[in-house]
Biopython code that builds the backbone (N, CA, C, O; Angstrom):
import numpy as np
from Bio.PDB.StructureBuilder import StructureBuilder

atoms = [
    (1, "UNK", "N", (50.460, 50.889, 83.336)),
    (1, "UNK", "CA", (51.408, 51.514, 82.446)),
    (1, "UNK", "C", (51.290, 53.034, 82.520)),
    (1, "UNK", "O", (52.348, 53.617, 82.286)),
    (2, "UNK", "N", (50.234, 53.803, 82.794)),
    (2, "UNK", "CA", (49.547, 54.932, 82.221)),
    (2, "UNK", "C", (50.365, 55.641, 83.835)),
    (2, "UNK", "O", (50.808, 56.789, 83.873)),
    (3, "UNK", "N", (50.408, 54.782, 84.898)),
    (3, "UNK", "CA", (51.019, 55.433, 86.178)),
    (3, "UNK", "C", (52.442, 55.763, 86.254)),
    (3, "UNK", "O", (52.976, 56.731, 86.795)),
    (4, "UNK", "N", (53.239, 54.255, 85.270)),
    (4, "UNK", "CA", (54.285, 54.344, 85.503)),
    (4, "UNK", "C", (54.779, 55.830, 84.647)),
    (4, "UNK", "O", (55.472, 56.706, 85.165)),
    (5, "UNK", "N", (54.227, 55.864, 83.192)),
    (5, "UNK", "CA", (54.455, 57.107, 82.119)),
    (5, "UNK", "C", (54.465, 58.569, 83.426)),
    (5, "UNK", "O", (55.389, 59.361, 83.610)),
    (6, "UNK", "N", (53.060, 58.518, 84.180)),
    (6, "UNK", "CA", (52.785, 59.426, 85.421)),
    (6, "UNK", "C", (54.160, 59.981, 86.178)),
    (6, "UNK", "O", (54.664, 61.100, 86.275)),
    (7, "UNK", "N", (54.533, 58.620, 86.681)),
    (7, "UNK", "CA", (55.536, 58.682, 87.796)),
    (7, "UNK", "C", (57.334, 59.284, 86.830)),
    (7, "UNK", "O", (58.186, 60.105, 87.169)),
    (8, "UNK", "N", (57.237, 58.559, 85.850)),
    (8, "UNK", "CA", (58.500, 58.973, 84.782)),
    (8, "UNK", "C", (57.715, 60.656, 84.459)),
    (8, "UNK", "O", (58.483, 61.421, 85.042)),
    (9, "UNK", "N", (57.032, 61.175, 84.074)),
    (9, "UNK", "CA", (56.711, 62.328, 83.860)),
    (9, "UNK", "C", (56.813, 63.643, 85.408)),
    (9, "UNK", "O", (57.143, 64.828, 85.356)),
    (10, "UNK", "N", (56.445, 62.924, 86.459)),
    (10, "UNK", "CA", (56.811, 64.101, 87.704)),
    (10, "UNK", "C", (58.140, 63.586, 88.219)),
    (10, "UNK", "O", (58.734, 64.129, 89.150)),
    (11, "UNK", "N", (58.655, 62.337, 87.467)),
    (11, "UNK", "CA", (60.550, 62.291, 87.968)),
    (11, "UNK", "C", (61.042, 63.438, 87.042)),
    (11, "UNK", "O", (61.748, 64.322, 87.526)),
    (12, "UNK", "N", (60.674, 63.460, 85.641)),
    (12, "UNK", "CA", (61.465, 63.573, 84.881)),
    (12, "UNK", "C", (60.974, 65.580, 85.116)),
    (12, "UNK", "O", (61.951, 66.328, 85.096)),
    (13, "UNK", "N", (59.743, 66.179, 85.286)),
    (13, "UNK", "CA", (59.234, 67.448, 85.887)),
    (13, "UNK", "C", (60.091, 68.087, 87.449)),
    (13, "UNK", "O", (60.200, 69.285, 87.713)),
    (14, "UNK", "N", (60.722, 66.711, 88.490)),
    (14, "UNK", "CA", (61.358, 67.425, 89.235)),
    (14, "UNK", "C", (62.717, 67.536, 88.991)),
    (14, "UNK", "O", (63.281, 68.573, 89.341)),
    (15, "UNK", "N", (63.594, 66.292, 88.236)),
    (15, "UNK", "CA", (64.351, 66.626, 88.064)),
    (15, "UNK", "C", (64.957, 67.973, 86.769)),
    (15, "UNK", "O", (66.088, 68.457, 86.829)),
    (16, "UNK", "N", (64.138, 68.278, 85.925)),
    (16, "UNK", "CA", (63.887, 69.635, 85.678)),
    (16, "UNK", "C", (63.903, 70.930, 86.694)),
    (16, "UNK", "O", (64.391, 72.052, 86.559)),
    (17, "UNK", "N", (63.307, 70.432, 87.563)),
    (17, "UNK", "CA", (63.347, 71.533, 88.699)),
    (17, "UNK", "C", (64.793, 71.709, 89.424)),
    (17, "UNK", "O", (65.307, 72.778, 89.757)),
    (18, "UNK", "N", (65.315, 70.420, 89.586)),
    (18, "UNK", "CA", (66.687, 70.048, 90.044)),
    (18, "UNK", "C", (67.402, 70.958, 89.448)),
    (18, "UNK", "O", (67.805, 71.906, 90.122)),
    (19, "UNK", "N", (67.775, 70.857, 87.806)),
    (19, "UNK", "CA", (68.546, 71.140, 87.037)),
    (19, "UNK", "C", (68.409, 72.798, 87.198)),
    (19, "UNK", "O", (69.158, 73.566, 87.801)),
    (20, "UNK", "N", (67.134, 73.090, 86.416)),
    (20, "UNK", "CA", (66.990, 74.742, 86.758)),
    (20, "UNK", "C", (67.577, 74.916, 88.175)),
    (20, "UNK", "O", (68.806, 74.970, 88.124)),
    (21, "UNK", "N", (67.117, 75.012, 89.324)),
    (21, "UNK", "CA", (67.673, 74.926, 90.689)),
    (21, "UNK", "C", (69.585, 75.008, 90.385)),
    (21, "UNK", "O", (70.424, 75.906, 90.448)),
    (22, "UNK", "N", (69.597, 73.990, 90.150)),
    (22, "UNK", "CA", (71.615, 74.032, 89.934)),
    (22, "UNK", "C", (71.601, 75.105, 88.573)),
    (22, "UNK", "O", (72.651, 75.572, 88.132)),
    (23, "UNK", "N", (71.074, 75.228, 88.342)),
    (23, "UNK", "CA", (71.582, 76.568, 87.655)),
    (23, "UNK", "C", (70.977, 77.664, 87.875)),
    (23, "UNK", "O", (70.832, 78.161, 86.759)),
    (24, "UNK", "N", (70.588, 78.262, 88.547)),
    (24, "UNK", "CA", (70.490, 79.372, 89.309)),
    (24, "UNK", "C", (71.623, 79.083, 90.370)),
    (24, "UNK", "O", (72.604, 79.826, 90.381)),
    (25, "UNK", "N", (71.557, 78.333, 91.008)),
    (25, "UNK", "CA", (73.142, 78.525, 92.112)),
    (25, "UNK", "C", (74.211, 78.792, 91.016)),
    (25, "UNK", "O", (74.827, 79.850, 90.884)),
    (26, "UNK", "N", (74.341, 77.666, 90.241)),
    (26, "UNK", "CA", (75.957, 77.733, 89.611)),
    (26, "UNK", "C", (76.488, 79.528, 88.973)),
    (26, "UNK", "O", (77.597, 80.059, 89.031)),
    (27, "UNK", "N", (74.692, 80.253, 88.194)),
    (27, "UNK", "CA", (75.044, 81.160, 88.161)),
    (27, "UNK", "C", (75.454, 82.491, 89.226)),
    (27, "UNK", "O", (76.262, 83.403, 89.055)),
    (28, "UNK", "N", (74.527, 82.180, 90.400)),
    (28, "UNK", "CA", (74.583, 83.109, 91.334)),
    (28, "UNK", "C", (76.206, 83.044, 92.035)),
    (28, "UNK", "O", (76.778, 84.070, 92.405)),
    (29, "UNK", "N", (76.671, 82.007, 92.116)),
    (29, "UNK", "CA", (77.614, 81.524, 92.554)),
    (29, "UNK", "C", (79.127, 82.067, 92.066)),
    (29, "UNK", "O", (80.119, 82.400, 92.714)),
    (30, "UNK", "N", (78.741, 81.980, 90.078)),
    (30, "UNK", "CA", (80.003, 82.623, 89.494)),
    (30, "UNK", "C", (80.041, 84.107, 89.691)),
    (30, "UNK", "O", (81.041, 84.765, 89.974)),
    (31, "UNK", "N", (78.638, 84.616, 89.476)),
    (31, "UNK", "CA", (78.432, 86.648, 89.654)),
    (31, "UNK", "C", (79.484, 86.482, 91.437)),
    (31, "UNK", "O", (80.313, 87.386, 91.545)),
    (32, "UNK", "N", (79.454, 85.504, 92.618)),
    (32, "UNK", "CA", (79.395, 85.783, 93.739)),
    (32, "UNK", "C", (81.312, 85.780, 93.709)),
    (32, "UNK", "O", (82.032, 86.609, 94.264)),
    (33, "UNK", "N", (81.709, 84.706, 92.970)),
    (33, "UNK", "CA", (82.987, 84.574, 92.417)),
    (33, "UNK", "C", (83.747, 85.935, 91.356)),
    (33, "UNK", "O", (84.968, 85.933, 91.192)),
    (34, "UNK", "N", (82.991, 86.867, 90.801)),
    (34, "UNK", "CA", (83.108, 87.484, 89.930)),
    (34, "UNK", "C", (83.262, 88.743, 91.150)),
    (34, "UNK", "O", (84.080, 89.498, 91.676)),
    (35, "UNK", "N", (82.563, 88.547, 91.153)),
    (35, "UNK", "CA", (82.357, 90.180, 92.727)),
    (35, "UNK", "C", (83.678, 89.753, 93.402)),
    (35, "UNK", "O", (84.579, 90.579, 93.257)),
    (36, "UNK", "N", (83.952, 88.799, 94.010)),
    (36, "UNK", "CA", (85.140, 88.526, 94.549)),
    (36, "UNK", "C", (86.155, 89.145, 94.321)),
    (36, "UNK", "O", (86.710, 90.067, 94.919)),
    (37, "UNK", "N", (86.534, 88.240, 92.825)),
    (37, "UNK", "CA", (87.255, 88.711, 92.194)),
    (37, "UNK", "C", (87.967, 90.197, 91.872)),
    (37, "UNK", "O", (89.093, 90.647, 92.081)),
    (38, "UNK", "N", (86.868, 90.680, 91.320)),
    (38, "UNK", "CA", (86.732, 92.617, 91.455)),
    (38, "UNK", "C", (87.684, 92.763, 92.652)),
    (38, "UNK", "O", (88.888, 93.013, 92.599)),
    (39, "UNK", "N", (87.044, 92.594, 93.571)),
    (39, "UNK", "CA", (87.221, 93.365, 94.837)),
    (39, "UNK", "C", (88.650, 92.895, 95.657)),
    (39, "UNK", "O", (89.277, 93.693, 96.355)),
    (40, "UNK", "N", (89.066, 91.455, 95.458)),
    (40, "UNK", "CA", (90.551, 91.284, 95.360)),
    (40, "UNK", "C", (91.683, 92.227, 94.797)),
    (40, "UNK", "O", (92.662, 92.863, 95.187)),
    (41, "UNK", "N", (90.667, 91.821, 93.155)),
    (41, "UNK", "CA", (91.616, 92.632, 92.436)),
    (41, "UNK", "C", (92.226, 94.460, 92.611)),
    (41, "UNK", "O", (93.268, 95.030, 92.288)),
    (42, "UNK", "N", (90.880, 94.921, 93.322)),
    (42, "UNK", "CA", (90.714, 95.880, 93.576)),
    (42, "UNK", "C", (91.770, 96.533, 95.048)),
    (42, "UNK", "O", (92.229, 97.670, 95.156)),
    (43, "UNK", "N", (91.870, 95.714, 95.740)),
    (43, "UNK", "CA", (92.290, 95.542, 97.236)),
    (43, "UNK", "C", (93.905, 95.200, 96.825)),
    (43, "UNK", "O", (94.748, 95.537, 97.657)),
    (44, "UNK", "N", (94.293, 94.654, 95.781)),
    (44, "UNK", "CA", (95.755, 94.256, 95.339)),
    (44, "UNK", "C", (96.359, 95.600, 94.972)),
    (44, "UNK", "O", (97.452, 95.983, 95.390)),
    (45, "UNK", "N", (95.409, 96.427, 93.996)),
    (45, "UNK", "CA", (95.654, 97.342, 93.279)),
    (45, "UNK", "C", (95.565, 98.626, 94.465)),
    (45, "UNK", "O", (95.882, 99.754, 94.087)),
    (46, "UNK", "N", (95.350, 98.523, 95.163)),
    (46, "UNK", "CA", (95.566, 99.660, 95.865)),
    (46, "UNK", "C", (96.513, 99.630, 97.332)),
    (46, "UNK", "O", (97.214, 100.574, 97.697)),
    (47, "UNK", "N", (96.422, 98.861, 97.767)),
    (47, "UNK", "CA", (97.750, 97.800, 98.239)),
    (47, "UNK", "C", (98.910, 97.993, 97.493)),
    (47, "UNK", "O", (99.904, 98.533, 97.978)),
    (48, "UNK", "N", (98.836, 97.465, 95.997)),
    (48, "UNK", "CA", (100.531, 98.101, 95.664)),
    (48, "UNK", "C", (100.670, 99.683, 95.137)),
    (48, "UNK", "O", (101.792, 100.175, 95.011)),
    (49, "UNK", "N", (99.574, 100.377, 94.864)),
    (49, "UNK", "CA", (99.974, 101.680, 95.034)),
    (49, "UNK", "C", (100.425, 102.312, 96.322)),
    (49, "UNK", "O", (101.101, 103.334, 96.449)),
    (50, "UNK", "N", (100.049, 101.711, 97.039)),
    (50, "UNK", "CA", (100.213, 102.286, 98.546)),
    (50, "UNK", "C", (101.815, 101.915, 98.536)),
    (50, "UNK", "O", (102.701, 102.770, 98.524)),
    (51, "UNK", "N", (102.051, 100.393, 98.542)),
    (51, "UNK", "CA", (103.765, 100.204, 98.637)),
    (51, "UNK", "C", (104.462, 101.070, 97.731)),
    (51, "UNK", "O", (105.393, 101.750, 98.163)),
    (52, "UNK", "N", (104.085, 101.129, 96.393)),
    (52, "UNK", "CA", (105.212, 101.697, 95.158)),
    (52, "UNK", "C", (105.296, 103.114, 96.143)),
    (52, "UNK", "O", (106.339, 103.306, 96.768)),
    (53, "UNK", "N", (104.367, 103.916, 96.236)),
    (53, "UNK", "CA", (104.243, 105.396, 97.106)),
    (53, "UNK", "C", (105.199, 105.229, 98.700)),
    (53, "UNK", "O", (105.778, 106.094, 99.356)),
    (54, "UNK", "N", (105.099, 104.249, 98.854)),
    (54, "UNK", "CA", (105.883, 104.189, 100.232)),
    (54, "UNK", "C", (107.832, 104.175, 99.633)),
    (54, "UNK", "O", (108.773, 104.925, 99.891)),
    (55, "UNK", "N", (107.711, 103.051, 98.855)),
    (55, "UNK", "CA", (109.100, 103.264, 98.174)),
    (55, "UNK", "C", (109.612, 104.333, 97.457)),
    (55, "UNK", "O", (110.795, 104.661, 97.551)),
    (56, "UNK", "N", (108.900, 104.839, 96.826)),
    (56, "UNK", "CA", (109.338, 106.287, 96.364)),
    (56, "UNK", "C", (109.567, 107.407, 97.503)),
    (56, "UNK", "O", (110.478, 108.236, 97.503)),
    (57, "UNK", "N", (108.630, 107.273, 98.400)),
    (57, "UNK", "CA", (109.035, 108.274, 99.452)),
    (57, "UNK", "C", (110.470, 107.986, 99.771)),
    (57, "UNK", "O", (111.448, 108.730, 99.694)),
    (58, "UNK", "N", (110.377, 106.782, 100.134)),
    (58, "UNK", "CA", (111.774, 106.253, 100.779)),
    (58, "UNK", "C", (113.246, 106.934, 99.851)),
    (58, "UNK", "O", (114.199, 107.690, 100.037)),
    (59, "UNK", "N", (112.646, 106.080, 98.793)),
    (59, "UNK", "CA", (113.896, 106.480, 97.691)),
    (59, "UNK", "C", (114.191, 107.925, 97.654)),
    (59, "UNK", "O", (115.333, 108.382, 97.609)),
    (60, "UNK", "N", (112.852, 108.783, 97.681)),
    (60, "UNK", "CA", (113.516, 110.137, 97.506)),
    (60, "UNK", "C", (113.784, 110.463, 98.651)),
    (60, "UNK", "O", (113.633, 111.660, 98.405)),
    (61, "UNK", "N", (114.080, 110.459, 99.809)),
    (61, "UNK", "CA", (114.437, 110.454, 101.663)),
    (61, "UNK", "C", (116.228, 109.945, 101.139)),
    (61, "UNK", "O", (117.164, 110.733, 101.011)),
    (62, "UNK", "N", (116.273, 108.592, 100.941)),
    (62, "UNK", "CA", (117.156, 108.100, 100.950)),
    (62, "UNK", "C", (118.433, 108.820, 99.972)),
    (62, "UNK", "O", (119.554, 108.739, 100.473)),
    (63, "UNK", "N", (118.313, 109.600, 98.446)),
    (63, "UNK", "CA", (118.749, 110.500, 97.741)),
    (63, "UNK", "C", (118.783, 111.578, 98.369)),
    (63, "UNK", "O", (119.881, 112.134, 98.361)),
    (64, "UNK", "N", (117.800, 112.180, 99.029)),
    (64, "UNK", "CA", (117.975, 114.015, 99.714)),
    (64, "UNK", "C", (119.392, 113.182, 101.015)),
    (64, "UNK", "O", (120.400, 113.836, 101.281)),
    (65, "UNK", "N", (119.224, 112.125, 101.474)),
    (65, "UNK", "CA", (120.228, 112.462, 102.583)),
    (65, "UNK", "C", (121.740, 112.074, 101.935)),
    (65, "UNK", "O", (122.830, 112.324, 102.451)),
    (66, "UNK", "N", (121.492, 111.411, 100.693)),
    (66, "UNK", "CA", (123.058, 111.021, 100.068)),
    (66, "UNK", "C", (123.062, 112.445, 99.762)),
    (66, "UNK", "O", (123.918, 112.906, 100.518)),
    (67, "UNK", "N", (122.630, 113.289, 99.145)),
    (67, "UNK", "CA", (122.523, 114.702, 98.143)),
    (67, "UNK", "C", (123.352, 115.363, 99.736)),
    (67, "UNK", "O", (124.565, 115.517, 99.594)),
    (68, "UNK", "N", (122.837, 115.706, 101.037)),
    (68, "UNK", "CA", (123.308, 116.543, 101.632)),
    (68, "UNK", "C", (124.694, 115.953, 101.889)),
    (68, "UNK", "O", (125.613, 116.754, 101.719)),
    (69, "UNK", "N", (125.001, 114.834, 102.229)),
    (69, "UNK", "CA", (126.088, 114.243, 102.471)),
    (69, "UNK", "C", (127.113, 114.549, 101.693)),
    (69, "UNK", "O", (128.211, 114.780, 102.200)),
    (70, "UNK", "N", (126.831, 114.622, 99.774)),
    (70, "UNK", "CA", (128.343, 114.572, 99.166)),
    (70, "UNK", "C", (128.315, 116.176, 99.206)),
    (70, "UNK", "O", (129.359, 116.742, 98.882)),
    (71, "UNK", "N", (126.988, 117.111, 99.650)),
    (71, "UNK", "CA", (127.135, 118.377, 99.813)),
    (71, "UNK", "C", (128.559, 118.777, 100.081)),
    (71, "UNK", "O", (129.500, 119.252, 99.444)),
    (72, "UNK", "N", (128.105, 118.065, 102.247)),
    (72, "UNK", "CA", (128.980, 118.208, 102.962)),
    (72, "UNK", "C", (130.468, 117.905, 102.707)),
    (72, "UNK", "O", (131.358, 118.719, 102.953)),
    (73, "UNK", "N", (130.674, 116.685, 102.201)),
    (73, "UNK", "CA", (132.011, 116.426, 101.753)),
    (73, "UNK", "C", (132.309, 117.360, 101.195)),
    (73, "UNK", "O", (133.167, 118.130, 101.629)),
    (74, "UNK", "N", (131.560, 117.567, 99.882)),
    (74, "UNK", "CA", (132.102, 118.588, 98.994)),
    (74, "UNK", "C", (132.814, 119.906, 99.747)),
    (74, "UNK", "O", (134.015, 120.138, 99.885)),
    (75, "UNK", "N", (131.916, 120.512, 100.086)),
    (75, "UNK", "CA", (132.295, 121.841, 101.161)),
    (75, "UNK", "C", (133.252, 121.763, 101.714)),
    (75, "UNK", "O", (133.947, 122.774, 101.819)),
    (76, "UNK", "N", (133.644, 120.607, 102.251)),
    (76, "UNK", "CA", (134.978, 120.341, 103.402)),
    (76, "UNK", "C", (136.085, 120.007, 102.340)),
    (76, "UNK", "O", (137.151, 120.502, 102.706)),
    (77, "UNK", "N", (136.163, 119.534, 101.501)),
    (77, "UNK", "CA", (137.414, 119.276, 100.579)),
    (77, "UNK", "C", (137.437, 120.696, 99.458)),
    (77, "UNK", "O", (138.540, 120.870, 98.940)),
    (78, "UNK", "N", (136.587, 121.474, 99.142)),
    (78, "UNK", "CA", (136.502, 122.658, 99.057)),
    (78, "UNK", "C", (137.417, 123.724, 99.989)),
    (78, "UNK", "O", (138.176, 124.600, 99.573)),
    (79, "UNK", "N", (137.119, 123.389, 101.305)),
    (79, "UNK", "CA", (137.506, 124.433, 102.122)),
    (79, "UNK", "C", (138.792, 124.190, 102.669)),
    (79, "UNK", "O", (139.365, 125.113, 103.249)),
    (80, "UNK", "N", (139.524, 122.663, 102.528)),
    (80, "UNK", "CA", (140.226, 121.950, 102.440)),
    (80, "UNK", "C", (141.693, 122.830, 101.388)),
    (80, "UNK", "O", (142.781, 123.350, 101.636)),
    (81, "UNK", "N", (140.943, 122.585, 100.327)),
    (81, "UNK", "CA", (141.670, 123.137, 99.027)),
    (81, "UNK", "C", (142.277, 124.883, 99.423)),
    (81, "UNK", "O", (143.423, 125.329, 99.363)),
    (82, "UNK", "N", (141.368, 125.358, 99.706)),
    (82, "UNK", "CA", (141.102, 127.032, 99.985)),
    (82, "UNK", "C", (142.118, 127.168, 101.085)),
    (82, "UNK", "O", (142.940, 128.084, 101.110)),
    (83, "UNK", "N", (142.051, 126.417, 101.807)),
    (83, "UNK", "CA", (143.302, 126.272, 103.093)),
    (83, "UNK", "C", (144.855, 126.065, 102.846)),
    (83, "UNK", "O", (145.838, 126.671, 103.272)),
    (84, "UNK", "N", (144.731, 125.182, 102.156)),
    (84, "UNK", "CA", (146.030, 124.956, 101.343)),
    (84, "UNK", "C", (146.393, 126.263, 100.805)),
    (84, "UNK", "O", (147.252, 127.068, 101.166)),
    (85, "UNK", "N", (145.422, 126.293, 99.727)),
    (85, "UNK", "CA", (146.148, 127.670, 99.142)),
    (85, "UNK", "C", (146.917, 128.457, 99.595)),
    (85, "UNK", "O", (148.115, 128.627, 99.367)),
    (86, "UNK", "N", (145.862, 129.226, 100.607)),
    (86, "UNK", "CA", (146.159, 130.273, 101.573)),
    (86, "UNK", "C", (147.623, 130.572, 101.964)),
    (86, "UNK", "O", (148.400, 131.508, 101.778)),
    (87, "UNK", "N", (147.674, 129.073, 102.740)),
    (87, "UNK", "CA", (148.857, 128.938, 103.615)),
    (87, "UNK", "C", (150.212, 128.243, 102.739)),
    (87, "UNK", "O", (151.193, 127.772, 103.313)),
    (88, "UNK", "N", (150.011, 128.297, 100.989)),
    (88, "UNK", "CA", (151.141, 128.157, 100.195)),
    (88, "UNK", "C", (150.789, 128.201, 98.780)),
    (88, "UNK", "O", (150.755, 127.386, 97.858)),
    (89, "UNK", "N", (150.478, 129.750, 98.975)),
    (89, "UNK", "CA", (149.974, 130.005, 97.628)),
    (89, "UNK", "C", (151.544, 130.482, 96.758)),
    (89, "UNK", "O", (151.854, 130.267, 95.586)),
    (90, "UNK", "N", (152.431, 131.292, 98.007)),
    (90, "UNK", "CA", (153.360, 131.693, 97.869)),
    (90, "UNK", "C", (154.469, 130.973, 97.094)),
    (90, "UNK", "O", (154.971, 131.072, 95.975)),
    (91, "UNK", "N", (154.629, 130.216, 98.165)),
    (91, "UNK", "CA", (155.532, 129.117, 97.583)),
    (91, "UNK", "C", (154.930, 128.283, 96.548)),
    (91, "UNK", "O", (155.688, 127.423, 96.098)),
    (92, "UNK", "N", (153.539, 128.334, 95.974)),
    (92, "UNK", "CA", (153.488, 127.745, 94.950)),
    (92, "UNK", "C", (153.452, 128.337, 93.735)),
    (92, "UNK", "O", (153.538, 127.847, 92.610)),
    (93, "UNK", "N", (153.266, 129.835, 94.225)),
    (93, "UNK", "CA", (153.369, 130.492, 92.864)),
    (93, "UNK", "C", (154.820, 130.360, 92.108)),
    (93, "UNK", "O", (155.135, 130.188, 90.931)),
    (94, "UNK", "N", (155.738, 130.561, 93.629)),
    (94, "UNK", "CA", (157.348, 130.773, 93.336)),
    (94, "UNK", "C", (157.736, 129.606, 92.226)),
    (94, "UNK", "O", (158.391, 129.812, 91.204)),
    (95, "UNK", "N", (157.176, 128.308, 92.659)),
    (95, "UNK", "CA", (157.659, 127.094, 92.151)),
    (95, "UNK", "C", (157.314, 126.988, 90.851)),
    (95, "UNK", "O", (158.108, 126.427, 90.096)),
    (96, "UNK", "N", (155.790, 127.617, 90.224)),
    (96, "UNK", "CA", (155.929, 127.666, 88.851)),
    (96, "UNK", "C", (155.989, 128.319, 88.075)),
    (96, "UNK", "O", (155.782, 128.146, 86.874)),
    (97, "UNK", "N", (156.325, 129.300, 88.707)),
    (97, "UNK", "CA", (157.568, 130.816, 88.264)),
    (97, "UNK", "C", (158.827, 130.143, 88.087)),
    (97, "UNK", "O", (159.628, 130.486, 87.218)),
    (98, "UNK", "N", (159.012, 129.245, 88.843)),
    (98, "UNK", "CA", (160.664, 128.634, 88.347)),
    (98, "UNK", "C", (160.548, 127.362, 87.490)),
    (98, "UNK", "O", (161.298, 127.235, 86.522)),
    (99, "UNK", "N", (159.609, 126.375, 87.809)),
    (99, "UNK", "CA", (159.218, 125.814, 86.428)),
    (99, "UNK", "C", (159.027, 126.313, 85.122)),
    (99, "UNK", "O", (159.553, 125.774, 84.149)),
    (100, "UNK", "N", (158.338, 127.268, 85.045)),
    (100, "UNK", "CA", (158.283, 127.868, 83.789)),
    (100, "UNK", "C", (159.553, 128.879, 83.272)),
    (100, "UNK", "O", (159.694, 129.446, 82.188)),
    (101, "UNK", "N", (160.348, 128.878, 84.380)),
    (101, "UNK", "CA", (161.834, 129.641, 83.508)),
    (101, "UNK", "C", (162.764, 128.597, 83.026)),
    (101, "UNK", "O", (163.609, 128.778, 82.149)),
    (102, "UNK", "N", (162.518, 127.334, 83.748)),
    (102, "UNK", "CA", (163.180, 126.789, 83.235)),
    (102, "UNK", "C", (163.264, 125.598, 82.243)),
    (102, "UNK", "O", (164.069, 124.800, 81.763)),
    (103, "UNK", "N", (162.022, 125.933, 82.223)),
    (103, "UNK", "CA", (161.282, 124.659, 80.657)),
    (103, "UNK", "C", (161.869, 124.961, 79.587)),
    (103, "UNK", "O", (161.604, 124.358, 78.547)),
]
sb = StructureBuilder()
sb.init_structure("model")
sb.init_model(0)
sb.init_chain("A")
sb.init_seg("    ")
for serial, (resi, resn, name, xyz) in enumerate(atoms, 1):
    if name == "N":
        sb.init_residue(resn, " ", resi, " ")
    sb.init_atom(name, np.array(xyz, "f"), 0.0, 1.0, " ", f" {name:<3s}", serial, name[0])
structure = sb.get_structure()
């Protein structure tokens, strides 16, 4: 009897050891999961700063070349206008010189 108590006492001493044992992994394991984690998280977060910074470049690229564009229009329907004038300012003055005499 006194062997079997023996043998139940160094089962029941290793599987103690077992248990401690799985818990030192399970903890080392979550810190190893936890570090992971971080460093994902970390690698995401600088990853989408990098994109948002790439899109903003873009966006403001993409605005400076609309910006010169309605410049250009502008200027040309400007110079457009100025042309007209020029070449019938005369006759348009005449016309609402005579509109207005005869309102």
């Amino acid at each position: 009897m006194e062997q079997i108590i023996k043998k139940l006492a160094e089962i029941e001493t290793a599987a103690g050891h077992i248990m401690d044992d799985a818990e030192r992994r399970k903890h080392a394991l979550s810190e190893e999961m936890e570090k992971q984690c971080r460093e994902f998280d970390s690698a995401l977060e600088e990853e989408t700063a990098q994109k948002i910074e790439q899109i903003k470049k873009q966006l403001l690229q993409d605005k400076e070349t609309h910006l010169q564009k309605l410049r250009k229009e502008t200027q040309e329907h400007n110079d457009q206008i100025d042309s007209y004038y020029r070449q019938n300012h005369q006759r348009l003055a005449r016309e609402l010189f005579e509109e207005i005499l005869h309102s």
